[in-house]
matplotlib code that plots the C-alpha trace (Angstrom):
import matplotlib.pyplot as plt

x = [150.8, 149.6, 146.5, 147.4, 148.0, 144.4, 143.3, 142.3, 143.2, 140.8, 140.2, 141.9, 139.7, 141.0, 142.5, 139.9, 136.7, 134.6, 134.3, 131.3, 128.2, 127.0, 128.2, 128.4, 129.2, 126.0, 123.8, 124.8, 123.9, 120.3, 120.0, 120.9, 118.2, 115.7, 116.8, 116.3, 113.5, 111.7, 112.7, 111.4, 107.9, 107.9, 108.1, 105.6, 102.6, 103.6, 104.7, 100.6, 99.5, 101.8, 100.2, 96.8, 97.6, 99.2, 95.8, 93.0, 94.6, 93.8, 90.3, 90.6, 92.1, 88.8, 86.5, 88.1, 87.6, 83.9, 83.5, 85.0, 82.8, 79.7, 80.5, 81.4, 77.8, 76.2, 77.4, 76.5, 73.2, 73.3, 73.7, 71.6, 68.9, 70.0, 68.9, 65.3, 63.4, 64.7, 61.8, 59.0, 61.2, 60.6, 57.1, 56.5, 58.0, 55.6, 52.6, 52.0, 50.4, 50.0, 46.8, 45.5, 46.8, 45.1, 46.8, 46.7, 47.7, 49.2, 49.3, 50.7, 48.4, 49.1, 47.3, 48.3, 49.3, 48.2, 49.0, 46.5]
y = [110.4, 108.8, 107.8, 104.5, 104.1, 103.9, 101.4, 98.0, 95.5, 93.4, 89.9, 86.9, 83.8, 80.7, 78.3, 76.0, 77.9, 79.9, 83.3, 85.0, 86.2, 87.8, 91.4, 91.4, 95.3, 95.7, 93.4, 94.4, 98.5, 96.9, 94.9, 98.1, 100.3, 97.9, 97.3, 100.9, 101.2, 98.5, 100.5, 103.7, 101.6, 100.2, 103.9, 104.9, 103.6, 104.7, 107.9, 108.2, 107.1, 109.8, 112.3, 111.7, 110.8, 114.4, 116.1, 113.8, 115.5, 118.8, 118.0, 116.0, 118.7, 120.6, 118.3, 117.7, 121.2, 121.2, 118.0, 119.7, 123.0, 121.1, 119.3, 122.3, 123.7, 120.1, 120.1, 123.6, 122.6, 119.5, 121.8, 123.9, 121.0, 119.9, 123.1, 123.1, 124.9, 123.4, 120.5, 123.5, 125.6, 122.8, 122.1, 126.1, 126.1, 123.6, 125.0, 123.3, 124.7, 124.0, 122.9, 125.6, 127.7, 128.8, 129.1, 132.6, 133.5, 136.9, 137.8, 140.3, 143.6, 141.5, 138.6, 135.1, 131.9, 129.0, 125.6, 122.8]
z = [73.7, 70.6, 69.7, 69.6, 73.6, 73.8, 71.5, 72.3, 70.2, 68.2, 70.5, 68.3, 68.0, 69.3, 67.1, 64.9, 66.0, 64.0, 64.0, 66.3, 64.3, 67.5, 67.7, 71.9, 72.2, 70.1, 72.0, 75.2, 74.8, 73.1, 76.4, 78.7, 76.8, 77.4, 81.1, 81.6, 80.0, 81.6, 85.0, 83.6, 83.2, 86.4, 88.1, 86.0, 87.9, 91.8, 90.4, 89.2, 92.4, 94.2, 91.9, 92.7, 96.6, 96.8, 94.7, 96.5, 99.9, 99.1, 98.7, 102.0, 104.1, 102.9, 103.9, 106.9, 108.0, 106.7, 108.8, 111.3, 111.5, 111.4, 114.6, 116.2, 115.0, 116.4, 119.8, 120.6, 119.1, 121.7, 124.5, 123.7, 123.6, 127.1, 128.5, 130.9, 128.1, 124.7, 124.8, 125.0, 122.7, 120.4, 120.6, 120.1, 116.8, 115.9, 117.2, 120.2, 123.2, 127.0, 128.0, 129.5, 127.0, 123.5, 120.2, 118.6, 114.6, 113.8, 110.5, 108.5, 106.7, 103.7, 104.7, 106.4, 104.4, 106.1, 104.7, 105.1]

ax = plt.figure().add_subplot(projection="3d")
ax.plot(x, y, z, "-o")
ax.set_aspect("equal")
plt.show()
C-alpha cells in the first residue's frame, strides 16, 4: 500500500466564505492539555489528604494502645480501691493513725528528712 491510502485530504472551503484563521487541530490538543491538567490539579488535594489520613493513623493506632493500657492499669487500680482495707491503706500512706493508735518515725543511720 502506498502512502497515499492514508492521507486525508485537505477540507475545501465552501463557496464565497473566507478562509479559517483558526487552526482547529491546534486548538483542540491546547484545550486537551489544559483539560488534563486541570484534572491533574483537582487530584492533587485528596491525594494530600490521603497522605496525611494514612500517616496521622499510625500515630493513632499508638495512642490507642497507650489509651488502652492505661485503662487496663485504672480499673485494677479501681478494684483494688473497692477492697475492705483500701480506705485505711490510704490514710496510712498519708500518715494517719487510729485513735487509739500513736504515730512512730523510723529513720534511717543517715538521718530522717522531714518536711514541714
Amino acid at each position: 500500500m502506498s502512502s497515499r491510502a492514508y492521507r486525508v485530504a485537505p477540507r475545501t472551503r465552501a463557496a464565497g466564505r473566507p478562509a479559517s484563521r483558526v487552526n482547529w487541530e491546534r486548538l483542540g490538543r491546547i484545550t486537551l492539555v489544559l483539560v488534563l491538567f486541570a484534572i491533574v490539579v483537582l487530584y492533587v488535594n485528596p491525594v494530600v489528604n490521603f497522605v496525611d489520613a494514612w500517616r496521622d493513623s499510625g500515630a493513632e493506632s499508638r495512642q490507642l494502645a497507650d489509651l488502652k493500657e492505661e485503662n487496663r492499669e485504672l480499673r485494677e487500680r479501681a478494684a483494688t480501691l473497692d477492697s475492705a482495707g483500701a480506705a485505711e491503706r490510704g490514710a496510712r500512706t498519708q500518715g494517719m493513725v487510729q485513735p487509739d493508735e500513736r504515730s512512730v518515725v523510723i529513720c534511717p543511720p543517715e538521718g530522717c528528712q522531714i518536711d514541714h
